[in-house]
N, C-alpha and C positions, 0 to 999 in steps of 0.2 A: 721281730721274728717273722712277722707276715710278709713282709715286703722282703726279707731272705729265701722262706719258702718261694716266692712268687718269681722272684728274677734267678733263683734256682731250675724251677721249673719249666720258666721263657728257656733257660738256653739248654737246658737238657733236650727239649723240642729242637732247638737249632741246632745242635750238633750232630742229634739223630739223621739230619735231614742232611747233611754234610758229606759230600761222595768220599773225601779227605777220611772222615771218620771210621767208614766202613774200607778204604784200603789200609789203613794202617795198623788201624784195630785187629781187625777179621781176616780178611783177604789175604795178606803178605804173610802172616802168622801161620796161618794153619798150613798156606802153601809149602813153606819153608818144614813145616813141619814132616807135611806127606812126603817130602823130597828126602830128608835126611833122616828121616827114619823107616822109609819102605820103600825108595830105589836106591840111596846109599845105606851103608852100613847097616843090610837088615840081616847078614849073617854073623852078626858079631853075636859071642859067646854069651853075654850078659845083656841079650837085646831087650830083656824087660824091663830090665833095670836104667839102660841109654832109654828106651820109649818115654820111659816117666820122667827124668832127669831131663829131657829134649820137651816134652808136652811144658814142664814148666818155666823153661827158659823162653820159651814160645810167647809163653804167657807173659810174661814178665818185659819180654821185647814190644808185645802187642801196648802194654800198657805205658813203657818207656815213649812207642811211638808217640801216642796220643797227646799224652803228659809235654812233652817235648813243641813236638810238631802243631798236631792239633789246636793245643789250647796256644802256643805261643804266637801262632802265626795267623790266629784269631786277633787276638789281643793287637798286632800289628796292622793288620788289614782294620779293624776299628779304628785307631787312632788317624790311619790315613786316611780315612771317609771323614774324618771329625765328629765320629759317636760318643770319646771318648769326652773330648769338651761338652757337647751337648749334656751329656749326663753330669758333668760337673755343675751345671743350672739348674737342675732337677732336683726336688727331695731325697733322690734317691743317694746317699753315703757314696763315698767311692769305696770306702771298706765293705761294706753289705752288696758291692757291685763285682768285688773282685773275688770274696768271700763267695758270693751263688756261683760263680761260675768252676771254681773251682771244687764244689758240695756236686755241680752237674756232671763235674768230668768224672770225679770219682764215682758217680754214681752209676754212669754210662760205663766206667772201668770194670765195676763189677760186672757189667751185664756182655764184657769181653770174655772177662776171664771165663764165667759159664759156657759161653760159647767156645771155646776153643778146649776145655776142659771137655765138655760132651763129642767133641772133634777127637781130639784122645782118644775116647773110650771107644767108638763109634771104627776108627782108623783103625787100630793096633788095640782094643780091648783093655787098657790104660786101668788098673782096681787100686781103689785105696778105700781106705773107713771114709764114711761118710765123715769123722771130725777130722782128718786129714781134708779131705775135700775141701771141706767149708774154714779150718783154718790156711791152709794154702791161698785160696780166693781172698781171702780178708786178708791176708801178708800183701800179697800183689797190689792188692789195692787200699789198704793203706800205707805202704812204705815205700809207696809212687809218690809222695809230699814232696821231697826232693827235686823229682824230677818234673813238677808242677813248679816250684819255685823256681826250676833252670828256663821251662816257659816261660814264665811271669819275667825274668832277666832277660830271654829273648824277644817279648815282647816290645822292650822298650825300644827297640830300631826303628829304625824309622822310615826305612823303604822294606819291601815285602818278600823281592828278590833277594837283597842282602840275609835277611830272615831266613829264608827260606834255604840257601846256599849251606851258611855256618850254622844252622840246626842241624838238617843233613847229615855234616860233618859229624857234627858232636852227639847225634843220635847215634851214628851207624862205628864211629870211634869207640864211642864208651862200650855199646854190643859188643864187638869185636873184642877188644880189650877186656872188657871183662866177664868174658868167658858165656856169654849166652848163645853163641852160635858154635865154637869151638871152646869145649874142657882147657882151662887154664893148663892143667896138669898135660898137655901135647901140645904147649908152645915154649918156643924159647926161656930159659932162665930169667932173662933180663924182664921178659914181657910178664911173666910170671909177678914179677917184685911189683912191678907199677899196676900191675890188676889189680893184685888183694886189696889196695887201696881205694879203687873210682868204685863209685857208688853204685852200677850198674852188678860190679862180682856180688859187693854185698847184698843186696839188693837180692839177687839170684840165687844167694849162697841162703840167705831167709826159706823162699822157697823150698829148696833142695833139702835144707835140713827137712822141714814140716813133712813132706810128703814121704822121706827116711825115718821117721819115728822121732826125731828129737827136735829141739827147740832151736828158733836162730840164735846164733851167737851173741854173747851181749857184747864183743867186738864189731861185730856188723850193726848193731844198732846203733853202738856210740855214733861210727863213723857216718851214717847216714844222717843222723841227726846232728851232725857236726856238719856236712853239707848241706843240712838242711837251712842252720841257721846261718851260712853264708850266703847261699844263696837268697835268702831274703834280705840279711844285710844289705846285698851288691843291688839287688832290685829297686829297694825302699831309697835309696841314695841315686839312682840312677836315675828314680821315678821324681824326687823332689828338684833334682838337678835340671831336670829337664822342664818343670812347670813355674822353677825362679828364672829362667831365660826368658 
């Protein structure tokens, strides 16, 4: 446990210090936020209602970045320095190695979601109950697992570019598609059908509920945790394929 808090601790330090951290986390998030909720679409009818529902997809994108981008393209730039072998020599588990760093992202996740929650309130005067608050925050950042595991799968590339390109993709894809920047419900039929499914709606569709009064669906949960354990499956197989070569 000592040596998990500790290598917990080393990269919650280094990712704080991370410029990557703070645009994707912070910066792009609340921008996006001030844009589409206070130079577009701020005379619409139900605008308190779009502020809250727009503040937690925000949130929720802020925390997909990181999860994705962040911790993936860490994970990548290590292995191409050869820290990833080095630490393979050391007492240190590779499971208590991969384990801290992922204890550090969520932990730093949290400390997004507050901030862009207080950017809310601060922006457009955003109210909910304090256990709306703090249940919303703790959705976001735990049922980022998923998309910590789609990291950890992106990590295993092997050039940094490559990484960096098809994250991109598949960060700002799954957004789009599932409905964190545009409501599912003002796109195509077709788009519609293939949303409710990628992890990103439900994911969002958690938040949405909590901050509406009621509970995420236990349809969203299955299905996150059913990408959840894929994408470890594909990681763990990708990760042993790669160290029997």
């Amino acid at each position: 446990m000592k040596s998990l808090w500790l290598q917990s601790k080393a990269e919650s330090l280094r990712m704080a210090r991370n410029p990557y951290f703070i645009f994707w986390s912070l910066t792009m998030p609340i921008v996006f936020y001030f844009i589409f909720t206070r130079l577009l679409n701020s005379d619409m009818p139900d605008a308190s209602e779009w502020q809250m529902h727009y503040l937690m997809s925000m949130a929720a994108f802020s925390v997909m970045g990181t999860s994705v981008m962040t911790f993936g393209l860490r994970l990548v730039q290590e292995r191409t320095q050869g820290w990833s072998v080095f630490i393979r020599v050391t007492p240190l588990r590779g499971a208590v190695y991969v384990a801290g760093k992922m204890i550090a992202q969520m932990l730093l996740n949290l400390l997004s979601v507050a901030v862009i929650f207080a950017a809310g309130y601060l922006i457009n005067g955003v109210s909910l109950s304090a256990a709306e608050w703090i249940s919303a925050g703790l959705w976001i950042s735990l049922a980022s697992l998923p998309f910590l595991a789609l990291g950890s799968l992106l990590g295993c590339m092997r050039k940094v570019d490559t990484a960096n390109g098809i994250g991109y993709i598949l960060y700002m894809g799954l957004a789009v598609l599932g409905g964190l920047w545009i409501p599912l419900d003002m796109m195509p039929d077709a788009v519609r059908q293939i949303g409710r499914w990628l992890p990103a709606y439900n994911y969002g569709q958690g938040a949405w509920s909590i901050a509406g009064g009621t509970a995420p669906s236990p349809v969203s949960i299955a299905i996150l945790l059913g990408y959840l354990v894929a994408f470890m499956i594909l990681s763990g197989y990708v990760r042993k394929k790669q160290e029997a070569v």
